[in-house]
Backbone atoms as SQL, in Angstrom:
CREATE TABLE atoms (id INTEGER PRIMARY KEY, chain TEXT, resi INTEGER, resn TEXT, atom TEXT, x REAL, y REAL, z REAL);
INSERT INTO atoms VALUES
  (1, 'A', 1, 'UNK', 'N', 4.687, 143.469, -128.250),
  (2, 'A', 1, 'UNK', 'CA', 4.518, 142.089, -128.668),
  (3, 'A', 1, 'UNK', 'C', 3.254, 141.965, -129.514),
  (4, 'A', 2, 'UNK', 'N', 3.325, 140.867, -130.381),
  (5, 'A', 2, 'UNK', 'CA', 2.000, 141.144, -131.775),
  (6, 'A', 2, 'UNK', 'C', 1.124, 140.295, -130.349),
  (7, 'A', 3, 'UNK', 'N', -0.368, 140.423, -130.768),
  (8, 'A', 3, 'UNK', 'CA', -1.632, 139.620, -130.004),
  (9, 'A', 3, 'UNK', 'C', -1.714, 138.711, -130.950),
  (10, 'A', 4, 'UNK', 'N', -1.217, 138.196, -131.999),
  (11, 'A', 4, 'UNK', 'CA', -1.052, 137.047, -132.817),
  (12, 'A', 4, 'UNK', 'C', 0.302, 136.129, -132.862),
  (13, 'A', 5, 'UNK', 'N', -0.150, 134.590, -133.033),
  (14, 'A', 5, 'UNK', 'CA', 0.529, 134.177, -133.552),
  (15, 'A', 5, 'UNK', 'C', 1.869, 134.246, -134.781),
  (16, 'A', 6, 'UNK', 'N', 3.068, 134.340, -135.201),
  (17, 'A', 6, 'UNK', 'CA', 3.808, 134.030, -136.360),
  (18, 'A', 6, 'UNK', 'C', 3.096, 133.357, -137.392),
  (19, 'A', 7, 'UNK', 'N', 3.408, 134.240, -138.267),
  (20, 'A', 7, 'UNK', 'CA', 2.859, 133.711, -139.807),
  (21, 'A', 7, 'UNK', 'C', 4.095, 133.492, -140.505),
  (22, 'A', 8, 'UNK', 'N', 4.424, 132.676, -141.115),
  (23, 'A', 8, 'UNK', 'CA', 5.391, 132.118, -141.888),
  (24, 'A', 8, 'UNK', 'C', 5.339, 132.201, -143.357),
  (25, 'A', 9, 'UNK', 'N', 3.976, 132.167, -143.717),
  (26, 'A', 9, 'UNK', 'CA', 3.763, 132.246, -145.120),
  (27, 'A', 9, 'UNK', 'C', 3.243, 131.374, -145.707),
  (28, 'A', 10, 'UNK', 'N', 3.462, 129.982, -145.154),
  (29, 'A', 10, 'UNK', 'CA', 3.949, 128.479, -145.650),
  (30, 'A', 10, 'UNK', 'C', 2.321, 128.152, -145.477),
  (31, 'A', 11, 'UNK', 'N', 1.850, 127.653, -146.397),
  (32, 'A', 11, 'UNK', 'CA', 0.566, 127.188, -146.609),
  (33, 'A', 11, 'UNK', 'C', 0.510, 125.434, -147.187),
  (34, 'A', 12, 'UNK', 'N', -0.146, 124.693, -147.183),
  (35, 'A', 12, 'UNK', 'CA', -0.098, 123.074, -147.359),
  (36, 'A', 12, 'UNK', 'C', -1.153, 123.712, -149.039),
  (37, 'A', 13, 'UNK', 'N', -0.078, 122.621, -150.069),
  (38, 'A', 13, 'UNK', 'CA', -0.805, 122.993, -151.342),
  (39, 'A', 13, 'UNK', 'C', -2.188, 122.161, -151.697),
  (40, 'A', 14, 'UNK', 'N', -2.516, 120.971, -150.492),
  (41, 'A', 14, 'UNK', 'CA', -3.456, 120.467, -151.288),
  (42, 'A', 14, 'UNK', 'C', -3.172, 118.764, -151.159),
  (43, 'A', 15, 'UNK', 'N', -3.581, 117.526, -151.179),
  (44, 'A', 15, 'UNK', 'CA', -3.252, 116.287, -151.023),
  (45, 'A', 15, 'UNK', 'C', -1.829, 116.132, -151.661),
  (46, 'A', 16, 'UNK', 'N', -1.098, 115.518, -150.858),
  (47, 'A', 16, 'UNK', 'CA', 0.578, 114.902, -151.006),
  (48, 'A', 16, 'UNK', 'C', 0.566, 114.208, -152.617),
  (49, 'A', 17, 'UNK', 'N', 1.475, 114.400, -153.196),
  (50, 'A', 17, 'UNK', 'CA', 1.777, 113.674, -154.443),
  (51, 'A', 17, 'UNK', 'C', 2.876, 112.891, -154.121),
  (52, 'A', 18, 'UNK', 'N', 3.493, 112.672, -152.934),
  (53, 'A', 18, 'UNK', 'CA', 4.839, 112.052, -152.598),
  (54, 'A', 18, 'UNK', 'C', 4.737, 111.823, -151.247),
  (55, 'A', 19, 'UNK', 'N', 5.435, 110.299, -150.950),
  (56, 'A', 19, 'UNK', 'CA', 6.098, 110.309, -149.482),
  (57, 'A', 19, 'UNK', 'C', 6.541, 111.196, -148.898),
  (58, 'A', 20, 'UNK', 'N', 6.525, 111.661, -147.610),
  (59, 'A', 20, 'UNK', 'CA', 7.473, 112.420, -147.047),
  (60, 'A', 20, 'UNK', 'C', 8.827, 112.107, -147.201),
  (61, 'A', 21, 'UNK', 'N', 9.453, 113.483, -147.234),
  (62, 'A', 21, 'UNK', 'CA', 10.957, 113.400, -147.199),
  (63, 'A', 21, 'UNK', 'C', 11.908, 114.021, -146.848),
  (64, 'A', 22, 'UNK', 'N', 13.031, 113.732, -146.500),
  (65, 'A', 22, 'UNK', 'CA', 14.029, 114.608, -145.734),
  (66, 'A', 22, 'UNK', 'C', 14.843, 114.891, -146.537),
  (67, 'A', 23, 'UNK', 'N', 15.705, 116.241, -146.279),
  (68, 'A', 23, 'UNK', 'CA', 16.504, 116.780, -147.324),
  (69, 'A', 23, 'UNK', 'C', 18.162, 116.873, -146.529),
  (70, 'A', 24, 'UNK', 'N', 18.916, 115.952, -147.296),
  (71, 'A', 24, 'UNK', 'CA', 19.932, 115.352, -146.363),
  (72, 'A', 24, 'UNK', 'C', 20.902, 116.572, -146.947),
  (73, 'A', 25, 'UNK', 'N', 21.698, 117.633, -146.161),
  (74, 'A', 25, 'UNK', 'CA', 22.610, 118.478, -146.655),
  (75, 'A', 25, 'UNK', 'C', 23.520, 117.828, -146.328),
  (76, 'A', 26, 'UNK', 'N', 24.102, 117.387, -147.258),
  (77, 'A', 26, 'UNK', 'CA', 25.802, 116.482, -147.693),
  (78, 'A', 26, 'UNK', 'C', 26.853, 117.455, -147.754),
  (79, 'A', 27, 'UNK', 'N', 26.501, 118.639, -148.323),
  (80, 'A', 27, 'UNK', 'CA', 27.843, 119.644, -148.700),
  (81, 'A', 27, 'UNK', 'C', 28.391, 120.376, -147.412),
  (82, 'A', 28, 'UNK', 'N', 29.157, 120.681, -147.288),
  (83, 'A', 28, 'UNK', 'CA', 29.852, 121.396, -146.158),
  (84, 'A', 28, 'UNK', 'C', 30.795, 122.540, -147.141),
  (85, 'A', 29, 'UNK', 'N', 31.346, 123.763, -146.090),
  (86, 'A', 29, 'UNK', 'CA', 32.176, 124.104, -146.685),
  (87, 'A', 29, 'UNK', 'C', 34.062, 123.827, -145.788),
  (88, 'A', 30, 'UNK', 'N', 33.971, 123.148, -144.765),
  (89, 'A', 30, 'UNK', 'CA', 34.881, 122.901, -144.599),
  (90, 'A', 30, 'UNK', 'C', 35.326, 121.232, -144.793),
  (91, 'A', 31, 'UNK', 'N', 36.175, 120.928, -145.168),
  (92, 'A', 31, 'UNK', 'CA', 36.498, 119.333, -145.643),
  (93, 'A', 31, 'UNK', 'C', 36.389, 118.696, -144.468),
  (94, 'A', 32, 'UNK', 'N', 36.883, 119.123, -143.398),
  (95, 'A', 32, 'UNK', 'CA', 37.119, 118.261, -142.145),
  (96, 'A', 32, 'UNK', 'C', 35.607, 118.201, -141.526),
  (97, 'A', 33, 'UNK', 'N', 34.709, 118.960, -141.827),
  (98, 'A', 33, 'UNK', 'CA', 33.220, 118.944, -141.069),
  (99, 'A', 33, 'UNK', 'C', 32.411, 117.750, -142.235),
  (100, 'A', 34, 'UNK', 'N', 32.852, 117.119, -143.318),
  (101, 'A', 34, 'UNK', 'CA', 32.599, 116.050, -144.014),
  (102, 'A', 34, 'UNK', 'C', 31.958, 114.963, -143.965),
  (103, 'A', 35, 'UNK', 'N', 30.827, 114.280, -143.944),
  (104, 'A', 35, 'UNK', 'CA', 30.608, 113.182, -143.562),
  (105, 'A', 35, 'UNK', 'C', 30.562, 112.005, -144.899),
  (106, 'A', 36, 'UNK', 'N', 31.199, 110.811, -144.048),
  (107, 'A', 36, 'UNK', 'CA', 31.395, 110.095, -145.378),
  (108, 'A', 36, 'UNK', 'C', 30.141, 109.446, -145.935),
  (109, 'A', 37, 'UNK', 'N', 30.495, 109.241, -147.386),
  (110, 'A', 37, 'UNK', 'CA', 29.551, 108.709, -148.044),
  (111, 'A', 37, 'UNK', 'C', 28.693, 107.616, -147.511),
  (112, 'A', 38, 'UNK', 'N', 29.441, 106.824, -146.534),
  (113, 'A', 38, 'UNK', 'CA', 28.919, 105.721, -146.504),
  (114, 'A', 38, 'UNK', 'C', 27.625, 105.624, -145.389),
  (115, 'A', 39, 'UNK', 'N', 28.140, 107.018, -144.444),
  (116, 'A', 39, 'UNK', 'CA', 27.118, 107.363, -143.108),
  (117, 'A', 39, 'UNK', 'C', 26.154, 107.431, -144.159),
  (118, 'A', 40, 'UNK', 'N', 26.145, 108.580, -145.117),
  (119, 'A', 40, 'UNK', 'CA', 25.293, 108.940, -145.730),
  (120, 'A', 40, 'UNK', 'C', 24.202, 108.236, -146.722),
  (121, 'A', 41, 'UNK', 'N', 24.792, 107.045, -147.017),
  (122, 'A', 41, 'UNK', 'CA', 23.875, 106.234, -147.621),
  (123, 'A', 41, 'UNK', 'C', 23.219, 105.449, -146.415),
  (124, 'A', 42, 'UNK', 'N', 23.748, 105.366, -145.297),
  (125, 'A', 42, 'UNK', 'CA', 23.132, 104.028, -144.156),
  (126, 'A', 42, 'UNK', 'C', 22.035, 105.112, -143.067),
  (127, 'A', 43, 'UNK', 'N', 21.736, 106.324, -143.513),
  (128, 'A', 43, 'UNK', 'CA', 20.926, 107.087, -142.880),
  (129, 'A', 43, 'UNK', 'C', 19.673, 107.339, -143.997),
  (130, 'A', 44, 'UNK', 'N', 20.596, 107.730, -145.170),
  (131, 'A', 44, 'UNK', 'CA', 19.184, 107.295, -146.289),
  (132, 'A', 44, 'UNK', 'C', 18.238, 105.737, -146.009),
  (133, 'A', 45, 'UNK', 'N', 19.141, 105.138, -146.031),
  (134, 'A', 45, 'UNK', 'CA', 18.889, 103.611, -145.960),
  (135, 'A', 45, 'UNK', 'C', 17.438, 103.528, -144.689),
  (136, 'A', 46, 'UNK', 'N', 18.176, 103.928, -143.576),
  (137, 'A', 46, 'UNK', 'CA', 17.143, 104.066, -142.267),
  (138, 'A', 46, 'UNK', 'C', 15.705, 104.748, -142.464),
  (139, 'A', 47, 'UNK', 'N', 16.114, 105.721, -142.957),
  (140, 'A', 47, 'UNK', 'CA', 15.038, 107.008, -143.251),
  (141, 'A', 47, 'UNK', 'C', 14.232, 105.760, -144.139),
  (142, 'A', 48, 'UNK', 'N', 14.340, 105.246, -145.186),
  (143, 'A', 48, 'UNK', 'CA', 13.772, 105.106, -146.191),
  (144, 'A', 48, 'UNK', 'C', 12.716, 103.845, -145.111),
  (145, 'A', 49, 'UNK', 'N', 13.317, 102.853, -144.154),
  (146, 'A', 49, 'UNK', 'CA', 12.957, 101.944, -143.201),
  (147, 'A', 49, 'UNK', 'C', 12.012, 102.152, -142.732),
  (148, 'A', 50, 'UNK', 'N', 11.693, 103.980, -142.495),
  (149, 'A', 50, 'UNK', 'CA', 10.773, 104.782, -141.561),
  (150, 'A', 50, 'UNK', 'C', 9.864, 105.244, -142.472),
  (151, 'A', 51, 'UNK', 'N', 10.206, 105.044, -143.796),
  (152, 'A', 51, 'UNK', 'CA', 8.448, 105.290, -144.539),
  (153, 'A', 51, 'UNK', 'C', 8.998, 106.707, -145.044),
  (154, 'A', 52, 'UNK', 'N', 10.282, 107.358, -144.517),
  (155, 'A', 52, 'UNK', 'CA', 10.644, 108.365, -145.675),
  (156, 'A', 52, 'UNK', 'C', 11.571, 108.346, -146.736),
  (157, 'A', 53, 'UNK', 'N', 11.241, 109.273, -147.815),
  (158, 'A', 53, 'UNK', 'CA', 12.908, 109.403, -148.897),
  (159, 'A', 53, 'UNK', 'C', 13.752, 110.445, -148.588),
  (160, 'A', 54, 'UNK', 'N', 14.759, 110.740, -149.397),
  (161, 'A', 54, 'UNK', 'CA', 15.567, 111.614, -148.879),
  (162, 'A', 54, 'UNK', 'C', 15.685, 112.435, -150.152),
  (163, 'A', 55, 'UNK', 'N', 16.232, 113.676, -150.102),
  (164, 'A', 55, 'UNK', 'CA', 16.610, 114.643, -151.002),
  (165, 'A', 55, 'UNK', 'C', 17.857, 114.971, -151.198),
  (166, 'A', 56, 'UNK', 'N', 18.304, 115.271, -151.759),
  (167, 'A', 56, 'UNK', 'CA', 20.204, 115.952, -152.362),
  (168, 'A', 56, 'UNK', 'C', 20.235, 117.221, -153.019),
  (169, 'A', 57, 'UNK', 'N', 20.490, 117.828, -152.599),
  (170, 'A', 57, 'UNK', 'CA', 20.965, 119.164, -153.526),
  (171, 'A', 57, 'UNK', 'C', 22.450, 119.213, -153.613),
  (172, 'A', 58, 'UNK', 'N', 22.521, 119.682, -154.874),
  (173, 'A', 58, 'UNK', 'CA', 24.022, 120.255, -155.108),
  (174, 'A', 58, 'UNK', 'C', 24.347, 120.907, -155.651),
  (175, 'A', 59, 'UNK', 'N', 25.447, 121.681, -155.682),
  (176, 'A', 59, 'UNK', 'CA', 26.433, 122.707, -156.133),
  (177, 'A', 59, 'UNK', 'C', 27.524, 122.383, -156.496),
  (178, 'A', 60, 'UNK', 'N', 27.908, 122.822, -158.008),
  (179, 'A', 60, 'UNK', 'CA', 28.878, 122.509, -158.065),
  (180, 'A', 60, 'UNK', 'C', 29.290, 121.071, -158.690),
  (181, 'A', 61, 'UNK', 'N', 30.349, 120.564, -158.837),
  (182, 'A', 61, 'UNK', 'CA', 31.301, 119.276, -159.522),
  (183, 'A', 61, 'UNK', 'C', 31.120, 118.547, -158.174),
  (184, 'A', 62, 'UNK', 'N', 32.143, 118.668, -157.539),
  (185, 'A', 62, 'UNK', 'CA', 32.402, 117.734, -156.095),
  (186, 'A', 62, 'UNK', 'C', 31.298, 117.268, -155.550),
  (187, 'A', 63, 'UNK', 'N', 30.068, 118.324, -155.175),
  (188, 'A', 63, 'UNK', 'CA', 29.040, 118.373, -154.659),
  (189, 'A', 63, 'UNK', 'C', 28.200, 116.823, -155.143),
  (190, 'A', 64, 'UNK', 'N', 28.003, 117.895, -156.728),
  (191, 'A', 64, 'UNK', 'CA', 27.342, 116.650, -157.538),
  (192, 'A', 64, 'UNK', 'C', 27.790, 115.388, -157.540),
  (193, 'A', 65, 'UNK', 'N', 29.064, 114.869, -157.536),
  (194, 'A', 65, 'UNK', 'CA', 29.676, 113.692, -157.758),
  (195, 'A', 65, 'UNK', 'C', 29.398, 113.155, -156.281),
  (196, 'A', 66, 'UNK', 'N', 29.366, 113.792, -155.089),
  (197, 'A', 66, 'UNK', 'CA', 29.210, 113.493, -154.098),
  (198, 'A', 66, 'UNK', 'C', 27.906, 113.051, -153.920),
  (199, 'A', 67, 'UNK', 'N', 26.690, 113.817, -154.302),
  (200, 'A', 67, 'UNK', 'CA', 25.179, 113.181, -154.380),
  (201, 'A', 67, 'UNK', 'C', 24.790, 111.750, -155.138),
  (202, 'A', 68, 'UNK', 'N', 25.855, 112.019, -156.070),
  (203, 'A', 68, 'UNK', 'CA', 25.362, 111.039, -156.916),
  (204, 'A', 68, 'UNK', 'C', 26.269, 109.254, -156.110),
  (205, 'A', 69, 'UNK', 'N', 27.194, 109.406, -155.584),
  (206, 'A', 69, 'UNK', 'CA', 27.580, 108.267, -155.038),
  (207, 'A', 69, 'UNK', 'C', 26.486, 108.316, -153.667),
  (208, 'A', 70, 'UNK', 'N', 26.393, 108.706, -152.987),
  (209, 'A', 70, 'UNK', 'CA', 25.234, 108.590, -152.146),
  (210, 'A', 70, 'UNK', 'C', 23.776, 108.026, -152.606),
  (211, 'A', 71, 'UNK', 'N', 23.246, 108.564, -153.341),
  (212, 'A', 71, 'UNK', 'CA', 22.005, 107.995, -154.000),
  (213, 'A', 71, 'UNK', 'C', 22.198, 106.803, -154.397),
  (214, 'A', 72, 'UNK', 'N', 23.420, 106.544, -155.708),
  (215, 'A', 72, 'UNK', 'CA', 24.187, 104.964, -155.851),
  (216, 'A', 72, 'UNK', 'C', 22.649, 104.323, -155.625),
  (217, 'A', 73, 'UNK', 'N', 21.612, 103.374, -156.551),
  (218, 'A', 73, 'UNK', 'CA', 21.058, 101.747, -156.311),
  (219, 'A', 73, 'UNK', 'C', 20.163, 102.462, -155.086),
  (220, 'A', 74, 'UNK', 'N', 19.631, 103.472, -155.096),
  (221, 'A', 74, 'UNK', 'CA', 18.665, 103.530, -154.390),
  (222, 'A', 74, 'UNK', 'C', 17.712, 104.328, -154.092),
  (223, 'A', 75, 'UNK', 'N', 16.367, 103.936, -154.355),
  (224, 'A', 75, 'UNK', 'CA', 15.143, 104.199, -154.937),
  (225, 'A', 75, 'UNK', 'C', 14.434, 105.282, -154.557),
  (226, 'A', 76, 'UNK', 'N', 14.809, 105.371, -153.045),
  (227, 'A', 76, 'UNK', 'CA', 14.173, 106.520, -152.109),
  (228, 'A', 76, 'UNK', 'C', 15.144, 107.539, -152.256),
  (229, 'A', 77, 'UNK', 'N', 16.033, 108.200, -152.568),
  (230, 'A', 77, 'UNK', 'CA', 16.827, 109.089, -152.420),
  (231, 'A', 77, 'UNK', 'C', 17.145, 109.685, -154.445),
  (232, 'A', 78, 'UNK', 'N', 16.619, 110.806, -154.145),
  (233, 'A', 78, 'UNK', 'CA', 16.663, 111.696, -155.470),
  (234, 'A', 78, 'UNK', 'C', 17.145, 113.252, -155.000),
  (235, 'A', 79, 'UNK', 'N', 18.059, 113.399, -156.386),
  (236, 'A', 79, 'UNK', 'CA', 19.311, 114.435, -156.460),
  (237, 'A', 79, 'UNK', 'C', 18.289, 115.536, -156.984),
  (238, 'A', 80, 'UNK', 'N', 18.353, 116.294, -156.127),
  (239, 'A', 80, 'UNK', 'CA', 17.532, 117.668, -156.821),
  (240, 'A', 80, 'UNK', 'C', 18.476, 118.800, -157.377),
  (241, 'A', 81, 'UNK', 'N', 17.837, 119.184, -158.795),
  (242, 'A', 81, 'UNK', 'CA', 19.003, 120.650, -159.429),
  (243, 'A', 81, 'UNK', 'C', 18.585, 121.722, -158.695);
């Protein structure tokens, strides 16, 4: 067993340039494990209530079209390439 702690790597760069934020994974690869758009905007919605934004990544057509109706009119939630 190490006599140290786990090192991760992960270092803090320096004062925040942004709210905190959560990174909402929307994509699935099975259709039926899916959550609908609409959960997905009313959890952004919450998050945003709590002083955070949210993030989107996507892959892909579906993906993308899928981030982008989620985000839909709202300020805290940005689609990352």
């Amino acid at each position: 067993m190490p006599a140290s702690a786990p090192d991760a790597g992960l270092r803090a760069s320096g004062a925040a340039t942004e709210p905190p934020y959560v990174v909402l994974l929307h994509g699935t690869s099975w259709p039926t494990k899916t959550w609908t758009r609409a959960a997905w905007r009313a959890l952004a919605i919450e998050l945003s209530r709590a002083g955070f934004g949210s993030r989107l990544f996507a892959q892909g057509p579906a993906e993308a079209a899928r981030a982008a109706e989620i985000a839909a009119g709202l300020g805290d939630v940005r689609i990352e390439a």
